[in-house]
N, C-alpha and C positions, 0 to 999 in steps of 0.2 A: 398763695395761701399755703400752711403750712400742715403736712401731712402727720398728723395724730396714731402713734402707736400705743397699743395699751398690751403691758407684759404684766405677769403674775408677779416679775424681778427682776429689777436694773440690774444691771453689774457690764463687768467690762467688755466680756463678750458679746454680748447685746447691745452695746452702744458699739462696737468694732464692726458689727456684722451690718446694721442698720445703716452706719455709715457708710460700710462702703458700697452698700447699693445705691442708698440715694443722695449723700454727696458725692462721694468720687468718681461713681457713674453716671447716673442718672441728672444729676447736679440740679437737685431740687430739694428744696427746706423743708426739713421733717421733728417731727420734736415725741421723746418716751414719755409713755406716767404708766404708772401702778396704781393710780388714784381710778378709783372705780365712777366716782361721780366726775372729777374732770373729762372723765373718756365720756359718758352721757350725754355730760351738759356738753359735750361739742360738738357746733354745726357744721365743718369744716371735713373734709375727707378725711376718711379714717379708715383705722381694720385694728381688729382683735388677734394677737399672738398668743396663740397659748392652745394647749388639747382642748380647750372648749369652748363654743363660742357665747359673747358676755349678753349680745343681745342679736335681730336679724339682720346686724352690718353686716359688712364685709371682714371674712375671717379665716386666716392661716393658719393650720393645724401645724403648731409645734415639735420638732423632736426633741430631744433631751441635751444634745451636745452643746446648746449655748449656755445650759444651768446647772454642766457641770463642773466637779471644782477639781478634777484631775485629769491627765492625760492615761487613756488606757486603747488598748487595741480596739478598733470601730471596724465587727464585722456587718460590712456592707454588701448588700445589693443595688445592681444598676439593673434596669431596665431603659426602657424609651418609652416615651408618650409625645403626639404629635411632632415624630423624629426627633425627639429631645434625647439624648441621656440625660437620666435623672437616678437619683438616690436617697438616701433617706426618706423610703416612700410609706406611704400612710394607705390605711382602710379608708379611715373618716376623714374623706377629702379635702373637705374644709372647698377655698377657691381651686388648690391645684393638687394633686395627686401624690405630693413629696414635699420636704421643706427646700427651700431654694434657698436660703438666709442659713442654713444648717450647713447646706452642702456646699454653697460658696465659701464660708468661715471654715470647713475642711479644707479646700482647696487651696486658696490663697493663705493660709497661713501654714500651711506643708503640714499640718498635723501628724500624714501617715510618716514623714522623718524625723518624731521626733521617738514614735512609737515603733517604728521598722529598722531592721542592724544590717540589711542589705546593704553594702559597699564594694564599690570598683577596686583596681587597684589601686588607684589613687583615692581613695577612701572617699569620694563620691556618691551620691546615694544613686540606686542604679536606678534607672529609667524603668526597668521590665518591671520591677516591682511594684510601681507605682498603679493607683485605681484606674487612671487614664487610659494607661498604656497596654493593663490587661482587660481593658471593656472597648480597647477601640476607639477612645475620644481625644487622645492627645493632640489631635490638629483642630478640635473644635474651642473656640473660648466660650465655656458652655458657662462661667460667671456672668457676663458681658448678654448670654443670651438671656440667662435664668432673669439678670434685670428687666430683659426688654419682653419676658413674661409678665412681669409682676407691673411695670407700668403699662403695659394693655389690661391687667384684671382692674387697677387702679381706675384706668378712664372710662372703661365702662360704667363703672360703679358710678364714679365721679366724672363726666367731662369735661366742669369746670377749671380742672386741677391743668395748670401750665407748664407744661415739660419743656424748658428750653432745648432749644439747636445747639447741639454737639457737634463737633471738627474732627474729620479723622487728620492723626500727624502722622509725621512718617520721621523717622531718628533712625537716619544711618550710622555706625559707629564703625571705628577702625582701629584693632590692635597692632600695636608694633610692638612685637614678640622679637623681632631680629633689623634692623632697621637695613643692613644690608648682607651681601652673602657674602662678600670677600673685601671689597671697596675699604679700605678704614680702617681695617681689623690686622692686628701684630700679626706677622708673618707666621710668628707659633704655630695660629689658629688653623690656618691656611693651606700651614704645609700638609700635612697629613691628607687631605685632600687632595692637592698637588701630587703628592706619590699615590694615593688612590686611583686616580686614573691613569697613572702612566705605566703602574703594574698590571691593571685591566688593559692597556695597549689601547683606551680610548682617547689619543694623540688629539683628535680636534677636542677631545672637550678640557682637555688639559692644556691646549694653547688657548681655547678659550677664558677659562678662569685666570688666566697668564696676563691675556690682555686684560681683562678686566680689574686683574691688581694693579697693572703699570699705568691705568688709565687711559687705554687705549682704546676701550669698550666698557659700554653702560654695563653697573649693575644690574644683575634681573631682579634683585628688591628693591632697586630707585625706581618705583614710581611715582614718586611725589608731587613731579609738574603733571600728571594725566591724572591724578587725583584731585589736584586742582582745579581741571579743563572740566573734569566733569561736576564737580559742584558750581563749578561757575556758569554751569551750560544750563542744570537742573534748577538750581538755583536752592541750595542745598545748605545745610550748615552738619555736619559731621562732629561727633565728638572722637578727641584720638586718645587714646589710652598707651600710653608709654611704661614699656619696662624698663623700671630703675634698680633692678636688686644685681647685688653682688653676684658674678656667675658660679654656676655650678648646673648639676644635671640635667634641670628642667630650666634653668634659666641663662640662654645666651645670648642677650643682646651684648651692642658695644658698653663698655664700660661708661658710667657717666660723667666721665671727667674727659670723653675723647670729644675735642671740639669741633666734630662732624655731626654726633650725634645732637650734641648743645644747640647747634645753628639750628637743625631741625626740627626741635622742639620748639626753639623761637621766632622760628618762620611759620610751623603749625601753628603753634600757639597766639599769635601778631592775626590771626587769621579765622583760627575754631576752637570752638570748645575744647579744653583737658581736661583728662580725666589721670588719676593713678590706674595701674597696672600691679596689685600685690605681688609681689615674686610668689615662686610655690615655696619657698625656704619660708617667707616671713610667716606662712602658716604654722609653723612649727616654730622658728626663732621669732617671737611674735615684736620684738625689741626692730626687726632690724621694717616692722614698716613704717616708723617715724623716721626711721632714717630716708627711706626710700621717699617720703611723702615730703621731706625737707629739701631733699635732692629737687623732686619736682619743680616744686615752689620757688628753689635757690633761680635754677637756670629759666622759667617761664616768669617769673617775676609777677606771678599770681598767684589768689589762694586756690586750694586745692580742695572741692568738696564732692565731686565725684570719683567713682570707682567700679573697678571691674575685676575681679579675681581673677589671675594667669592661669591657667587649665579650667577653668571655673572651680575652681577648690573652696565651694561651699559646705560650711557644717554650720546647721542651724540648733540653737540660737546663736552659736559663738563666735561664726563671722562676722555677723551681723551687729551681735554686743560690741564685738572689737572695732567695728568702723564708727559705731555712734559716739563711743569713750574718742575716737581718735579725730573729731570734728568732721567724718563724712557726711553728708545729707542725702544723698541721691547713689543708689547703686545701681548697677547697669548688667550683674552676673545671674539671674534667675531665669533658667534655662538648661537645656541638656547638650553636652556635646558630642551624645550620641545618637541623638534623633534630633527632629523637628517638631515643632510646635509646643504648646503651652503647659509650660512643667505648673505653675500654680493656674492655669484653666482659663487665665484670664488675658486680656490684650488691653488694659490699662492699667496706669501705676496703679499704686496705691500704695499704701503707708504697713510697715513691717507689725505684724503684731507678736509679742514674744511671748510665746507658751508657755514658756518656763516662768516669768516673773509675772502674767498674766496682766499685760499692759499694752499700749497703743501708744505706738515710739513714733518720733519725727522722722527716718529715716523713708526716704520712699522708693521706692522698687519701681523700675525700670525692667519689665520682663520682654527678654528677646525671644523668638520663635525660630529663628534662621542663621545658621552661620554656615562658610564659606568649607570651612574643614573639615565639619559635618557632611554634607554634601558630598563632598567627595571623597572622605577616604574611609565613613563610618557605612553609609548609604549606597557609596560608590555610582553615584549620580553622573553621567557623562554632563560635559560641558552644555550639553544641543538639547539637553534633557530637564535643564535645570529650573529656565523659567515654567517649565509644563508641571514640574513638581511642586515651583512655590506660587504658581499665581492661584490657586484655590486660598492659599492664607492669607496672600495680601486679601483678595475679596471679601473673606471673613470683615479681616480688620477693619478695611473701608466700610461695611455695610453695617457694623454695630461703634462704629462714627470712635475707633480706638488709637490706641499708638501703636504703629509699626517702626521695630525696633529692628534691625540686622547686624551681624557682625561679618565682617571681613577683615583681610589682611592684606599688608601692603606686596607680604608675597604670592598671591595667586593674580595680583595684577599685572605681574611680570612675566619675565621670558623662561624663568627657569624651567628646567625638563620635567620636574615634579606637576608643574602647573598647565603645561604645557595645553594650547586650545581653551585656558580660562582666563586669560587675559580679558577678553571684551564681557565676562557673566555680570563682573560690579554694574557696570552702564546699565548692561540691558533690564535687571533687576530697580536700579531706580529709575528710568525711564518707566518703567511700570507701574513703580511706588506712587510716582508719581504722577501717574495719566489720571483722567478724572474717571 
């Protein structure tokens, strides 16, 4: 049966906000009106949205940000109520003490970047600034909880109303930023390293890299068959995100015309999910990501509708406009890469909504909470340290039945010095993902 909202005003943000609580989470049938006698005459589980309530239903005390019609600074207060973060809170309580439907529609649609000029160096919006991250809740997916509020006020009212059985997933993901360290690559690249260590007078690790050009010794970024062993072991499916842009400073994989890197791609790809990898150039050269997206497609002999930004080089809306125009459907970069946990609040997709055009686009979001690089070099999280830091999130994700997303690299599964002692974190991380 289907759940009866009555607003004072449809529009888009109201249909964006509704939906994503009770389809995309909750995944139960809900249907709006503005009509005052339809909301009456219905028998069926309902509640009233709006500052007042219509009759002695069940009823949400309204804030103002889903019936406005511009983007302006939202000064907020967080508080807690029964360990909740919560915000946009009300006198006249209505069911619950804030609007939930307000502050998820904050959340999930990054409002505070469209309205905040805080940027990294890589023009990034910075994590500190964020409501999360200055009230303390950025490891909480507090959208995900704010629903599993609002279907408890629901069934009391109502216990006839049927909440289906929700799955937690779990989506490992794997960038290849460099697909090897020396293995394949024009001696050019090489050399300079080569005399690197032989002017630091550190002789083994310069016969080391020596053999591993001549082929004498694995690279420490081939780990591609133990990448295998363990999705085959977990029983896993991995999406891999390949960089295909022309090199330059931020981007240096092999070239993709070297057919070391092609095989790889076609043996991952024969195997798991692909996804693009935007160079950080085509940010700026925005021409060169059909090229890189055609690269893809040429050598995997598939289409290509996922993606993941290279440094996460997110700027909303325009990332996001650029991937819908370029046939992307599913993105995979909403997250920080200098902290942990949930940059839009939440641990399941959902569907992008664009502030600026004030619309509910196809594109769906793919939010990660974990990555590999984080961890160690932002956090500086020792190796023996790491599942004690992320197993609180996984249990989040598993207990509000969400997608757990992670990213890693094929180089921290390897031997090199950098990584050194994090070779076995991937494993131990889905083995946990995946425990029940």
């Amino acid at each position: 049966m289907s759940i009866l909202i009555f607003v004072h005003e449809v529009n888009n943000r109201v249909k964006y906000a509704f939906d994503l609580t009770f389809k995309q989470i909750l995944k139960v049938p809900f249907s709006i009106t503005s009509d005052k006698d339809e909301y009456l005459n219905y028998s069926g589980p309902k509640f009233v949205y709006r500052k007042s309530p219509l009759d002695k239903g069940l009823f949400f005390y309204s804030a103002d940000l889903l019936f406005e019609k511009n983007l302006k600074f939202q000064n907020l207060q967080v508080d807690k109520w029964n360990s909740h973060y919560i915000f946009y809170l009300n006198e006249n309580y209505g069911a619950m003490p804030f609007d939930p439907f307000a502050a998820s529609f904050y959340l999930v649609t990054r409002y505070e970047e469209y309205v905040t000029k805080h940027r990294d160096s890589h023009n990034r919006f910075d994590p500190n600034y964020s409501l999360a991250k200055r009230n303390n809740f950025l490891q909480e997916p507090v959208v995900n909880q704010y629903a599993e509020l609002v279907k408890n006020i629901i069934l009391e009212a109502y216990p006839q109303v049927f909440f289906p059985e929700r799955k937690y997933t779990f989506q490992p993901t794997i960038d290849i930023d460099n697909a090897f360290a020396y293995k394949y690559k024009n001696p050019v690249r090489v050399l300079p390293s080569l005399i690197k260590s032989l002017v630091k007078f550190k002789f083994g690790d310069f016969s080391s890299k020596l053999n591993v050009i001549m082929g004498g010794k694995q690279d420490p970024y081939d780990t591609y068959e133990k990448q295998i062993e363990i999705h085959d072991k977990y029983q896993v499916n991995p999406i891999y995100f390949f960089l295909l842009g022309n090199r330059s400073k931020f981007d240096k994989n092999l070239p993709h015309t070297n057919v070391h890197l092609r095989n790889l791609i076609s043996t991952m790809g024969d195997k798991y999910q692909l996804g693009m990898h935007p160079s950080y150039s085509s940010n700026r050269r925005k021409f060169m990501f059909d090229i890189e997206k055609k690269r893809l497609e040429e050598i995997s002999k598939k289409e290509i509708t996922k993606s993941r930004q290279h440094f996460l080089k997110l700027t909303l809306p325009d990332t996001y406009q650029n991937l819908i125009a370029k046939g992307i459907r599913e993105d995979y970069s909403m997250g920080y890469s200098k902290e942990i946990g949930f940059r839009a609040g939440i641990c399941s997709p959902f569907y992008f909504y664009d502030l600026k055009k004030e619309e509910h686009t196809h594109l769906l979001v793919h939010p990660f909470c974990v990555m590999d690089s984080t961890l160690k070099f932002y956090l500086k999280v020792r190796s023996s340290e790491v599942l004690y830091t992320i197993k609180p999130l996984i249990e989040k994700v598993k207990l509000l039945k969400g997608e757990l997303v992670i990213i890693f690299h094929n180089e921290s599964m390897g031997t090199h010095k950098m990584w050194r002692n994090w070779n076995e974190v991937y494993e131990t991380l889905v083995r946990a993902a995946k425990a029940r």
